[in-house]
C-alpha positions in Angstrom: -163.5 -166.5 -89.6 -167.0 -166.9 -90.5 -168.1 -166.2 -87.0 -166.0 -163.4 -87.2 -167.7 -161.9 -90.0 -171.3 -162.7 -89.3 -170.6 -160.8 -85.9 -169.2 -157.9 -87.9 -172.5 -157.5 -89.9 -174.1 -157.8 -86.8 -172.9 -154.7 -85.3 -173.1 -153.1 -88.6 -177.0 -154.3 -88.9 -177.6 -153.1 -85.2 -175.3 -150.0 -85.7 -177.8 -148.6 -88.3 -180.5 -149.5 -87.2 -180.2 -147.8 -83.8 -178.7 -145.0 -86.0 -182.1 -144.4 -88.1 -184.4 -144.7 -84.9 -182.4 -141.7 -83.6 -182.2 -139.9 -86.3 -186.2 -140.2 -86.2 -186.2 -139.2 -83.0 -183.9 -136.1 -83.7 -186.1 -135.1 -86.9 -189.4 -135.4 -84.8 -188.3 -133.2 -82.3 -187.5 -130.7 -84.2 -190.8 -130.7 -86.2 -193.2 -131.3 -83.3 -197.1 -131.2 -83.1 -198.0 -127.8 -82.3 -201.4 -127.0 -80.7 -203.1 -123.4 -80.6 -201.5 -121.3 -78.0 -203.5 -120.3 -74.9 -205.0 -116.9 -75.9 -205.0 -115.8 -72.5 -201.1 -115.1 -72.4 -201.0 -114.3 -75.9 -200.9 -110.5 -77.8 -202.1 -112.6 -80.7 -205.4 -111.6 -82.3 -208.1 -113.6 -80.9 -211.0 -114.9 -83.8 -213.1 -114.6 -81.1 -213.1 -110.7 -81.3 -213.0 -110.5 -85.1 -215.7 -113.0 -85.3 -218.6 -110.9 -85.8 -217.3 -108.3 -88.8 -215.1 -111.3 -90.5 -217.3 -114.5 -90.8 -215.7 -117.9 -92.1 -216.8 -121.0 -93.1 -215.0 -124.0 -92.3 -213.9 -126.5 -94.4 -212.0 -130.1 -94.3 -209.9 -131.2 -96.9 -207.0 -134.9 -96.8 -203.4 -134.2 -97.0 -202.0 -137.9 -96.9 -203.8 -139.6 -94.0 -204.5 -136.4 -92.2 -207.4 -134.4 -91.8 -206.7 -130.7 -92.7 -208.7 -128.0 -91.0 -209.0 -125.2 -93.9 -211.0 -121.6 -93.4 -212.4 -119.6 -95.8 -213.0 -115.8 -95.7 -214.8 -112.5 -97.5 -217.2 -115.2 -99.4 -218.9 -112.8 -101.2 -215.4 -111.0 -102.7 -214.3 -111.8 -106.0 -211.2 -110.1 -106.7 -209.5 -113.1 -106.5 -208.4 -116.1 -104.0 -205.6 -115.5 -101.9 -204.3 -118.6 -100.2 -202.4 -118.4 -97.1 -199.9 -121.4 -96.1 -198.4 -120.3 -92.3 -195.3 -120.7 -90.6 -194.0 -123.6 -88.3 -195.4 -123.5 -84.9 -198.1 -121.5 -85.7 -202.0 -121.8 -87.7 -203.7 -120.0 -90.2 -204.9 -117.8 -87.2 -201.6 -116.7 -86.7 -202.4 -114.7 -89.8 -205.1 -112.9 -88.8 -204.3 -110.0 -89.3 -203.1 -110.2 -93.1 -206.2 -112.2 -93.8 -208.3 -109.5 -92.9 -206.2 -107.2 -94.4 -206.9 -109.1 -97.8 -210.7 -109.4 -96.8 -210.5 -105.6 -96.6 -209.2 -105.0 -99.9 -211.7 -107.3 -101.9 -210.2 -110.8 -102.0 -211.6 -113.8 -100.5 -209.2 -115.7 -98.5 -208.8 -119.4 -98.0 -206.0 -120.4 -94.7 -205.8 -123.8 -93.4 -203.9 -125.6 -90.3 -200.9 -127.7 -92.3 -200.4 -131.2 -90.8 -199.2 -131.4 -87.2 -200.7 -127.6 -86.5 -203.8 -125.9 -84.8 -207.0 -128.1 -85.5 -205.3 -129.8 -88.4 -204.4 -133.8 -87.7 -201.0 -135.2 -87.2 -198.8 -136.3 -84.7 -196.0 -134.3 -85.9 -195.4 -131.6 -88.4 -192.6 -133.4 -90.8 -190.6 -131.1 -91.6 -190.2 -128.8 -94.8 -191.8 -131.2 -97.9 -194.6 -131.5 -95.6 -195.3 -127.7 -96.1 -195.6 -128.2 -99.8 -197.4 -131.5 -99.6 -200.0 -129.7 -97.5 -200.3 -126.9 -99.9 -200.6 -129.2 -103.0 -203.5 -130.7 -101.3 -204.8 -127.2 -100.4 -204.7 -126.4 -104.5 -206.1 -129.7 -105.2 -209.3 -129.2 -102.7 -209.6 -125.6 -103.7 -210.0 -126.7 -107.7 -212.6 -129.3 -106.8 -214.9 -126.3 -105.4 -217.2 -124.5 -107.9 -217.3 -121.6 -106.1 -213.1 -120.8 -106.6 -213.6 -121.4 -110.6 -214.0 -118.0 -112.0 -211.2 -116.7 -109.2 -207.6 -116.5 -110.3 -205.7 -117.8 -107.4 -202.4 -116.0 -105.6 -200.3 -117.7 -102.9 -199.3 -115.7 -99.4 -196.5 -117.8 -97.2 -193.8 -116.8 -94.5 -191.2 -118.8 -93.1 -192.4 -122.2 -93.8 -195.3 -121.3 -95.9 -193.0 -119.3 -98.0 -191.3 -122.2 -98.6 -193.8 -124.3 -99.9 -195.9 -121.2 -101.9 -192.3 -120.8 -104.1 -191.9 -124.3 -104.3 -195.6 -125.4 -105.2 -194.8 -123.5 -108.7 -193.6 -127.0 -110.4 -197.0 -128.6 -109.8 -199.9 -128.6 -112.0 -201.7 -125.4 -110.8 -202.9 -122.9 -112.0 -200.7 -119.9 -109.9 -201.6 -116.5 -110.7 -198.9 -115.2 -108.5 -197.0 -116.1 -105.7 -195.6 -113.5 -102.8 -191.9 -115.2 -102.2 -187.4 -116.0 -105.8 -186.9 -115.3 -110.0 -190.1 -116.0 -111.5 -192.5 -113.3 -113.6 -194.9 -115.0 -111.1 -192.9 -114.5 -107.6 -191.9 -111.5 -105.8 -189.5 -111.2 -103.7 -189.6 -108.1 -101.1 -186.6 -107.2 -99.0 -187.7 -105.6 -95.7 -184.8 -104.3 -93.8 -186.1 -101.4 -91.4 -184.2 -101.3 -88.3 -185.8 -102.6 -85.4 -187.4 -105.4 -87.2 -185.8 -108.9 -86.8 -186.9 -110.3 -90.0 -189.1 -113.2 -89.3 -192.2 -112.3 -86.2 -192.1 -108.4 -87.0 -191.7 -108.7 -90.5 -195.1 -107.3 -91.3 -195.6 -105.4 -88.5 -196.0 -101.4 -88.4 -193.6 -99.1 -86.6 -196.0 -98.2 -83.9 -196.4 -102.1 -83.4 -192.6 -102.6 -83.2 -192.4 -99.5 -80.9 -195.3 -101.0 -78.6 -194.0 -104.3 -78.2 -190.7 -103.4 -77.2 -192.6 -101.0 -74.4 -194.3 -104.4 -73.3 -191.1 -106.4 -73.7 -189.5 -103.6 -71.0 -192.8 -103.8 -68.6 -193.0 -107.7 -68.7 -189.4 -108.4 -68.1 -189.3 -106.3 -64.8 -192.5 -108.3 -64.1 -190.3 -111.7 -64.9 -187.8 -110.5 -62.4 -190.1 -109.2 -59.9 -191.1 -112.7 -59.6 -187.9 -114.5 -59.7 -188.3 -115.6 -63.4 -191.3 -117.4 -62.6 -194.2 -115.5 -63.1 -197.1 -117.2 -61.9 -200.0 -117.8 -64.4 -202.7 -116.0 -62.8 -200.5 -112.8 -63.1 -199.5 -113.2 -66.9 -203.2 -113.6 -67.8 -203.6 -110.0 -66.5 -200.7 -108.7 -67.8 -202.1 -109.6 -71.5 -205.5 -108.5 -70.4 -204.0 -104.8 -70.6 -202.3 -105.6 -74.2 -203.8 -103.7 -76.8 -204.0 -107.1 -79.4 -204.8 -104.4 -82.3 -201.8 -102.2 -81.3 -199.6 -104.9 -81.0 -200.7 -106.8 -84.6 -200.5 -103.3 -86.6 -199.4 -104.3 -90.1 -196.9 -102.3 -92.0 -199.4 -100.7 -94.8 -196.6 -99.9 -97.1 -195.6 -103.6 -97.0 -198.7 -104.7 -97.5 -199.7 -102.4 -100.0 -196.9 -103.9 -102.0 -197.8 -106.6 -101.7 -201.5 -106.2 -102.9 -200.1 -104.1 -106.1 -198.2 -107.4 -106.9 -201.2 -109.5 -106.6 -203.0 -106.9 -108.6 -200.8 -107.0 -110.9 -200.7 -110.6 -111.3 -204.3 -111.4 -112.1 -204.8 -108.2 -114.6 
């Protein structure tokens, strides 16, 4: 009977253990590491081309064990600090153009690669608290600077990075406002235009959402002119033709919005 039991607990022991290792394996996979895509099959906006009118100084800053890559913008503004946490899969230069959209209008920005992203360390990205883990850190290195004391700070996240920007609120910063749920110090905005599929073209401008889906047309007659496997060669001229500007267009009136809010939020 004893033998019996011990055997039992056994296969329970073994049971979870396997259980938790692929569970791990499960979670992992579905928060990879995520490197910066390859520009050259891209309709992203390239740093590279923005590089001389929007300078940026680069900074490093610990979330954990990891080294965070962080980037900071319009040094000279002083309207205030507008930090930018980005979405899963992508970087802060995903961003681009919003950040220079806030550079525009007067604010400085500050954008970092979270953990598992871009330049950033890590093997993985974690998952959802890692967001707001890597934001807290953000907030932390950002008070520690002189040079950010006299500028109220106001948070900027989608998908992911809206996550953590609504849920940083019950930490001990000082959040002038936040661009996200019911708090005098969140927004949220509802953007519901047809066409737009409420996540990649959420910012973008009609004539962006109207160009892309010319160039969705174009490249999938390319895809099946080659069999669904276009070779490389030929998608790195197809995006040589993309106008990157056209395609990244940002909604004004959306943006505008949401500078009023931040405006309103620091007065």
């Amino acid at each position: 009977m004893k033998r019996i039991v011990l055997y039992l607990l056994g296969i329970i022991v073994l049971f979870s253990l396997v259980s938790m290792v692929v569970s791990k394996i499960i979670y992992d996979g579905q928060f990879p590491r995520y490197e910066r895509h390859d520009e050259t099959v891209s309709a992203k906006l390239r740093y590279g081309d923005l590089e001389a009118d929007y300078p940026r100084q680069l900074v490093d800053f610990k979330s954990g064990d990891n080294l965070l890559k962080g980037y900071i913008y319009g040094s000279e503004n002083s309207l205030g600090l507008v930090v930018v946490a980005h979405g899963l899969g992508g970087g802060a230069d995903s961003y681009l153009p919003q950040i220079i959209n806030f550079v525009d209008h007067g604010w400085r920005v500050f954008a970092y690669d979270a953990t598992g992203s871009f330049d950033s360390e890590g093997k993985t990205t974690k998952g959802f608290p890692q967001a707001l883990l890597d934001l807290d850190a953000a907030l932390n290195y950002i008070d520690s600077i002189a040079s950010f004391e006299a500028l109220p700070v106001v948070l900027f996240g989608h998908s992911w990075g809206g996550y953590a920007v609504a849920n940083v609120l019950h930490f001990d910063h000082e959040i002038a406002g936040v661009d996200e749920i019911t708090n005098p110090k969140v927004e949220t905005i509802v953007q519901s235009d047809p066409g737009r599929n409420g996540h990649n073209s959420l910012f973008k401008s009609e004539a962006a959402v109207t160009y892309i889906e010319k160039v969705n047309v174009e490249y999938k007659a390319l895809y099946e002119q080659y069999d669904e496997n276009i070779p490389y060669e030929i998608r790195q001229e197809f995006y040589l033709n993309i106008d990157r500007a056209l395609a990244q267009d940002l909604d004004d009136d959306l943006m505008g919005e949401i500078q009023q809010f931040f405006l309103k939020c620091i007065r």
